[in-house]
Every structure is written in structure tokens, then in C-alpha cells.
C-alpha positions as CSV (number, residue, x, y, z in Angstrom):
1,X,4.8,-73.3,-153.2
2,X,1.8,-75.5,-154.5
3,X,3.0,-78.8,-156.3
4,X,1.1,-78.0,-159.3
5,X,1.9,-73.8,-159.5
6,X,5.4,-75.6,-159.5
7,X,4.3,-77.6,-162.6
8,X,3.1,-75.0,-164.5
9,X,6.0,-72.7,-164.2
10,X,8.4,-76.3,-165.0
11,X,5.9,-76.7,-167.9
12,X,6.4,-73.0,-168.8
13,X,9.5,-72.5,-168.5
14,X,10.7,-76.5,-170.8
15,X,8.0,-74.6,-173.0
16,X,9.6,-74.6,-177.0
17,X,6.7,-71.7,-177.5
18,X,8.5,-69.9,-174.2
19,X,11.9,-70.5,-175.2
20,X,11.7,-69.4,-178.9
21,X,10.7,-65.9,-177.8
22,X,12.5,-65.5,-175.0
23,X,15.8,-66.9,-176.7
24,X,15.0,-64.9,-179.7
25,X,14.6,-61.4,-178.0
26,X,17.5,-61.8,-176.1
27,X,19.6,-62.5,-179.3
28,X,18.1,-59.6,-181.0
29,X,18.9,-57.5,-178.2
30,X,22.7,-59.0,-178.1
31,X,23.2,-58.2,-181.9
32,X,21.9,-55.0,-181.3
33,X,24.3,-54.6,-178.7
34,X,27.3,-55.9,-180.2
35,X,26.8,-53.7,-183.5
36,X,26.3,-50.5,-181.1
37,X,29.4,-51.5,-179.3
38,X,31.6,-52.5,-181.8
39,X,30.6,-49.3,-183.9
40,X,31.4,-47.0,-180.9
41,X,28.4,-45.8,-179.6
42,X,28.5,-47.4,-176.1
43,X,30.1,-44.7,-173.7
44,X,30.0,-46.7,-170.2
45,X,28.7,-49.9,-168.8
46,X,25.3,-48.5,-167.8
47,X,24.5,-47.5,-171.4
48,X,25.7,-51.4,-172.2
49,X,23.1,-52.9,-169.8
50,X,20.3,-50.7,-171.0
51,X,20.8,-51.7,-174.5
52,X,20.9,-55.7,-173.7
53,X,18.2,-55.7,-171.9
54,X,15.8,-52.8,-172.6
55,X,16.5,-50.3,-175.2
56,X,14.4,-50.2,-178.6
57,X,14.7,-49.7,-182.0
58,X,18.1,-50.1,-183.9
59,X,19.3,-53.4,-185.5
60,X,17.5,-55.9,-185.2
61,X,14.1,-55.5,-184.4
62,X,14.1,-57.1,-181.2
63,X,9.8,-57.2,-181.3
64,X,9.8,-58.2,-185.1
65,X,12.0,-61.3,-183.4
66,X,9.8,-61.9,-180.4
67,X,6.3,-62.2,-182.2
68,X,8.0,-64.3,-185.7
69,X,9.2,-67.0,-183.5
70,X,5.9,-66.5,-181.6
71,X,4.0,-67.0,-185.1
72,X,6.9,-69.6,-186.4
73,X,6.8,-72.2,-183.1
74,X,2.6,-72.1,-182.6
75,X,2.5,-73.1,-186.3
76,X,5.1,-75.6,-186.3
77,X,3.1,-77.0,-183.0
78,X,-0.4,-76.6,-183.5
79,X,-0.5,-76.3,-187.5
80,X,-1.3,-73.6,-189.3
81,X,-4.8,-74.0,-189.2
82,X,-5.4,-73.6,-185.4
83,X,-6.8,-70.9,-184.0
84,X,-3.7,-69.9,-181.8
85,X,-2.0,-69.6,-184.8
86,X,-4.2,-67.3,-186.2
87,X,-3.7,-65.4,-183.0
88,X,-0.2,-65.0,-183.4
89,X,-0.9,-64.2,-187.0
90,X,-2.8,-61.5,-186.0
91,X,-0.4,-60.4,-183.0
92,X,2.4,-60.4,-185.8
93,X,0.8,-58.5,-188.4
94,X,-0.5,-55.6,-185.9
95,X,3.4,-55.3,-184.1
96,X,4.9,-55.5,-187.1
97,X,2.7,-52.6,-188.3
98,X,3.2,-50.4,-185.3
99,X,7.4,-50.8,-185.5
100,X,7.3,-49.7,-189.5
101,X,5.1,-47.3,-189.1
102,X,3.6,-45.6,-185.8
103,X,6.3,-45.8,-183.6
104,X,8.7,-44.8,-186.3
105,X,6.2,-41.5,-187.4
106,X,6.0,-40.5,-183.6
107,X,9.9,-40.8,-183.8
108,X,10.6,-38.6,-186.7
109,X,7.7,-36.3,-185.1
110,X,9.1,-36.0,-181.8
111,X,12.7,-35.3,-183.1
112,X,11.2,-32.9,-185.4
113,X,9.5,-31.1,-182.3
114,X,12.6,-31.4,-180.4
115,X,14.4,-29.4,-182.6
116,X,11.8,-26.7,-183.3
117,X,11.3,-26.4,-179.7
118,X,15.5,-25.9,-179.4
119,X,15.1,-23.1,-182.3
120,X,12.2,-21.4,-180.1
121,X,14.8,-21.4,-177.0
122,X,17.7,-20.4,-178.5
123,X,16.1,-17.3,-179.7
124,X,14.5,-16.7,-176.1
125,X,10.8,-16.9,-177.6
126,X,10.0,-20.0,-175.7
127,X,11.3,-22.2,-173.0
128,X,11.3,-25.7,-174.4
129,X,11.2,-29.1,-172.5
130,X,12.9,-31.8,-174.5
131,X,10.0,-34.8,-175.5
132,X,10.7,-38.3,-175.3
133,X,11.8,-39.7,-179.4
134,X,10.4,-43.3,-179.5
135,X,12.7,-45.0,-182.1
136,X,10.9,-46.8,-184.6
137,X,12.6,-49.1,-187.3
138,X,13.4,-49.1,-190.8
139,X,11.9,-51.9,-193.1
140,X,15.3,-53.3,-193.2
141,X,15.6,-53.5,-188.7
142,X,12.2,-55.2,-189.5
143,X,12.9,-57.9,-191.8
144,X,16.3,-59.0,-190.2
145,X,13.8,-59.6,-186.9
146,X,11.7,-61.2,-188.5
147,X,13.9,-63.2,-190.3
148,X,16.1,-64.1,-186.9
149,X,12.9,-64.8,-184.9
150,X,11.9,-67.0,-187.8
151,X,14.5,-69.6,-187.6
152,X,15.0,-69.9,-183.7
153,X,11.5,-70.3,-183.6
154,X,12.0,-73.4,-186.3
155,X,15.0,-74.3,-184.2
156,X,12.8,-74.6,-181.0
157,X,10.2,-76.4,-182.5
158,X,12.0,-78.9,-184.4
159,X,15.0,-79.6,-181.8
């Protein structure tokens, strides 16, 4: 490997920027995964995985974390006046957005298909392929990530 693609990556990866969001996804994700497991709803070791590393929507909002500690660490390091910032800004406001309210419509839509869609098969009008439900999240789901992504993203940037 080139000296200086091994630089970069060494820069990337000591990155407080890098590590606020990829430290604060993976707590979301873990908090998501302990309140699924500790409430019962984990039923084998696959489903476990899936949820630590994957899985969306639930408690927290593992994107609402990602892009606050985005937003939080480029202001802390490049001010609040720099155009990256505004950037992330901008990043923040439109994911936020998209958790509280289109992925969480197409959720409630899709479920609501799914179970006309059972009604048409049951009574042998229809066959009925089951649709995918994208889980949105509630404002609450949003506000916790936020709030989570918020301080490791302080954490990073002032440690």
C-alpha cells in the first residue's frame, strides 16, 4: 500500500469527526439492542446481530445520532460559521426530516397495505405478497438520538 493512502486512512481513522459518528451509531445501535433484548423481543442470536449492526428504527435513533455528532464535532472544529458546518447543518435538518416523517408515513402505509392485502387473501379475492414496512421513528426515538449523538460528538471534540 502507498505510504500516503496509509496516511490518509491513519489520519481518518485518529479523525474526532470519524470517531464521533462512528462511536455514536454504534452506541445507538447497542441501546437499541439492549432495550429489545432486555424487553424480550430477541428470539435467537441472528436476530441479535441484525439489530447491533443493521436494523432501523426503534430506540434510539441510530441516524438522528450519526448526523448530531456529525453537526456537533464540525462545529466544535471548524466553528459554526464554516461552510462544512453548514453542510452538516443541512445534512441534519434533511435526515432528521426523513426519520420523523417519510420513512415513518411509508411505515404506517405499508403496514396499512399489509394488512388490507391479508384481508383480500383471507377471503380468496386476491393473492397478496407481503411489502416491505420501513420503520420510521417517533419524535421521542428522534430526540434521544439526537441528544446521544450530541454529547459524544462534544466528547470527541473536546477530549
Amino acid at each position: 500500500m502507498d505510504s500516503t493512502i496509509r496516511e490518509q486512512l491513519q489520519q481518518l481513522f485518529s479523525s474526532p469527526v470519524f470517531l464521533a459518528c462512528i462511536f455514536s451509531w454504534l452506541s445507538a445501535q447497542a441501546i437499541k439492542t439492549c432495550i429489545k433484548l432486555f424487553s424480550g423481543k430477541i428470539h435467537g442470536i441472528g436476530e441479535l446481530l441484525e439489530l447491533l449492526i443493521w436494523r432501523t428504527g426503534s430506540m434510539p435513533s441510530a441516524h438522528s445520532a450519526l448526523v448530531s455528532s456529525l453537526c456537533t464535532s464540525i462545529g466544535f472544529r471548524s466553528g459554526l460559521d464554516s461552510d462544512i458546518f453548514i453542510l452538516s447543518a443541512c445534512f441534519f435538518f434533511v435526515t432528521i426530516r426523513d426519520a420523523l416523517g417519510v420513512r415513518r408515513a411509508s411505515g404506517i402505509q405499508a403496514r396499512k397495505l399489509n394488512e388490507i392485502g391479508k384481508t383480500l387473501e383471507e377471503k380468496q379475492i386476491s393473492d397478496y405478497k407481503q411489502i416491505k414496512e420501513v420503520q420510521g421513528h417517533t419524535p421521542l426515538e428522534v430526540i434521544v438520538g439526537c441528544l446521544l449523538g450530541f454529547f459524544i460528538g462534544i466528547a470527541f471534540s473536546v477530549l
